[in-house]
N, C-alpha and C positions, 0 to 999 in steps of 0.2 A: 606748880605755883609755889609761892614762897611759902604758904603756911602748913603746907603736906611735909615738908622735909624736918622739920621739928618733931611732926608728930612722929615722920616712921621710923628716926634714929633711938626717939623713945619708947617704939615698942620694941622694935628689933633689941634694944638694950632692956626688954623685961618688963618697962613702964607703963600702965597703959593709961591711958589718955579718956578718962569716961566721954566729955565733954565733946570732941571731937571724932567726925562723921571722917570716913576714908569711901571716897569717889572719884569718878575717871571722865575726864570731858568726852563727851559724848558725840560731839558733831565736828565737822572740820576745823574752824576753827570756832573760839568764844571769847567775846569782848568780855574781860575782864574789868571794870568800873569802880569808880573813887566813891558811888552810892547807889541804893538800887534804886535807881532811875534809868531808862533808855536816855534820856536826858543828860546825865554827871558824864562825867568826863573819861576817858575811856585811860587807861593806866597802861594795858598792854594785853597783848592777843594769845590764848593757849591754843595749844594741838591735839587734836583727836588723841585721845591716850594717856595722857598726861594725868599723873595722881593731883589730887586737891581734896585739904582739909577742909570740912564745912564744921564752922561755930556756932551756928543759926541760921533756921529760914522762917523768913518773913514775907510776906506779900508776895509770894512766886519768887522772890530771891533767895542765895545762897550767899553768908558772911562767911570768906574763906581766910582772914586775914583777921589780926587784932586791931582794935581801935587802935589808932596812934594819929598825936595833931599833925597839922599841917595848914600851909597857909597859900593862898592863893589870890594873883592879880586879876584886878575887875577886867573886864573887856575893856570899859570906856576910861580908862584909864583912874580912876578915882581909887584909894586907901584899900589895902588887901583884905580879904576875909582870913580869917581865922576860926579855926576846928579840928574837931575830932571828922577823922576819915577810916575807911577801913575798904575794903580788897571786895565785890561782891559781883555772881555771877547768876546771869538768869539760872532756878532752880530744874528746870526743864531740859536741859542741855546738859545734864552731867548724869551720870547711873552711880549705884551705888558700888561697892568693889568689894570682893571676898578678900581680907586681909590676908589669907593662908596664902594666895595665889602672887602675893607680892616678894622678891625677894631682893637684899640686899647688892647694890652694887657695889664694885670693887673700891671707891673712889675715899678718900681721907674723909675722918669726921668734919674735919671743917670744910674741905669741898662739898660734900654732904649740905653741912649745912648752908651753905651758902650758893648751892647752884638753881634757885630759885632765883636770884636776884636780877634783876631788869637787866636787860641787856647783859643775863651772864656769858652769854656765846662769843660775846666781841669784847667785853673784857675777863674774861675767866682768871690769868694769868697774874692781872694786876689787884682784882680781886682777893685772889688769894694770896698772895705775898702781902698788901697790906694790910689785909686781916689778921695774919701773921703776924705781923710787925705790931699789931696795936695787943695781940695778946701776949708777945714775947716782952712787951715794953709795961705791960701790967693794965694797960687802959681797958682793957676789952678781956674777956674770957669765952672760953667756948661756948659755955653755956648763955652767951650775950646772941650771938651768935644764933643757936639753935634755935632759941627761944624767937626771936626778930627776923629770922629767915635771910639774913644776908644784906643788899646794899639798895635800896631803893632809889629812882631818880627823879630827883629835886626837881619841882617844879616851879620854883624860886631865885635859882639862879638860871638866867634866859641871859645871851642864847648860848655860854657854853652846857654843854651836858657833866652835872657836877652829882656824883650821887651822896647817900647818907644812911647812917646806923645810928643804931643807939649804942652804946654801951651802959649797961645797969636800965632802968628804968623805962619804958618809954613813953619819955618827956622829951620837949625838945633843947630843955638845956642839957641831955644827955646825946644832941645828935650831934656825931663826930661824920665832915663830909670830906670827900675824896675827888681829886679831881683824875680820872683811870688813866691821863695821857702822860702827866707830869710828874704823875706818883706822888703828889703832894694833897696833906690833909689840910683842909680851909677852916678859917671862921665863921 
């Protein structure tokens, strides 16, 4: 998930991270959700094994992701909502994980950090080159990067699939978005 790869390039680099829990999805697959609710909206689906940071549990959930807004169209068509959202998985469904027993992959810092990101399997390539681009060009730094876990997808713009980062902050006047097919960054 995307808020585990922050935390382990920061300890594997020395830093340790009090705040944040290192666990292992526990069952085949886990709906990942925008709130802990059975209810909220389902973001995207992890794999038995798969590392995830927890920030907090609440009510049988686990907050594996930071707050960050976002905005979302009604059903019946009426004026968006807007909020603070965040990454959370039933508490129950994940174990804890012995830090020792984790070890570094081969893969660059910033694929590191960014191979959390939604649908990073089908866009990896373009992922990382734009990532690339926004920190070679000074928009973006790695540490935007590690800290944000990569590129999330907009649920905002329907029906293409457009994703988004922050760079600095995260606000949404900091989200810079990306469209994976065109390689072009949107407004």
């Amino acid at each position: 998930m995307k808020a585990i790869l922050p935390i382990l390039l920061l300890l594997f680099s020395g830093i340790v991270l009090a705040k944040v829990q290192v666990y292992l999805v526990a069952v085949d697959e886990l709906n990942v959700r925008l709130a802990p609710s059975l209810k909220a909206k389902i973001s995207h689906v992890m794999k038995q094994g798969e590392i995830v940071g927890v920030f907090e549990v609440k009510n049988g959930w686990a907050r594996i992701s930071e707050y960050y807004p976002a905005s979302f169209e009604r059903e019946n068509g009426a004026s968006a909502l807007e909020g603070e959202v965040a990454r959370w998985v039933f508490h129950e469904f994940i174990s804890p994980q012995n830090l020792r027993s984790i070890s570094p992959s081969p893969m660059s810092q910033l694929e590191k950090a960014i191979e959390y990101s939604d649908d990073f399997s089908t866009h990896r390539v373009a992922f990382i080159q734009m990532a690339n681009e926004l920190i070679n060009t000074g928009r973006c730094t790695l540490k935007d990067f590690i800290r944000n876990g990569g590129w999330y997808l907009s649920v905002t713009h329907k029906p293409k699939k457009v994703y988004f980062t922050y760079c600095g902050k995260t606000h949404i006047s900091n989200r810079i978005y990306l469209d994976p097919h065109t390689l072009e960054f949107l407004n």
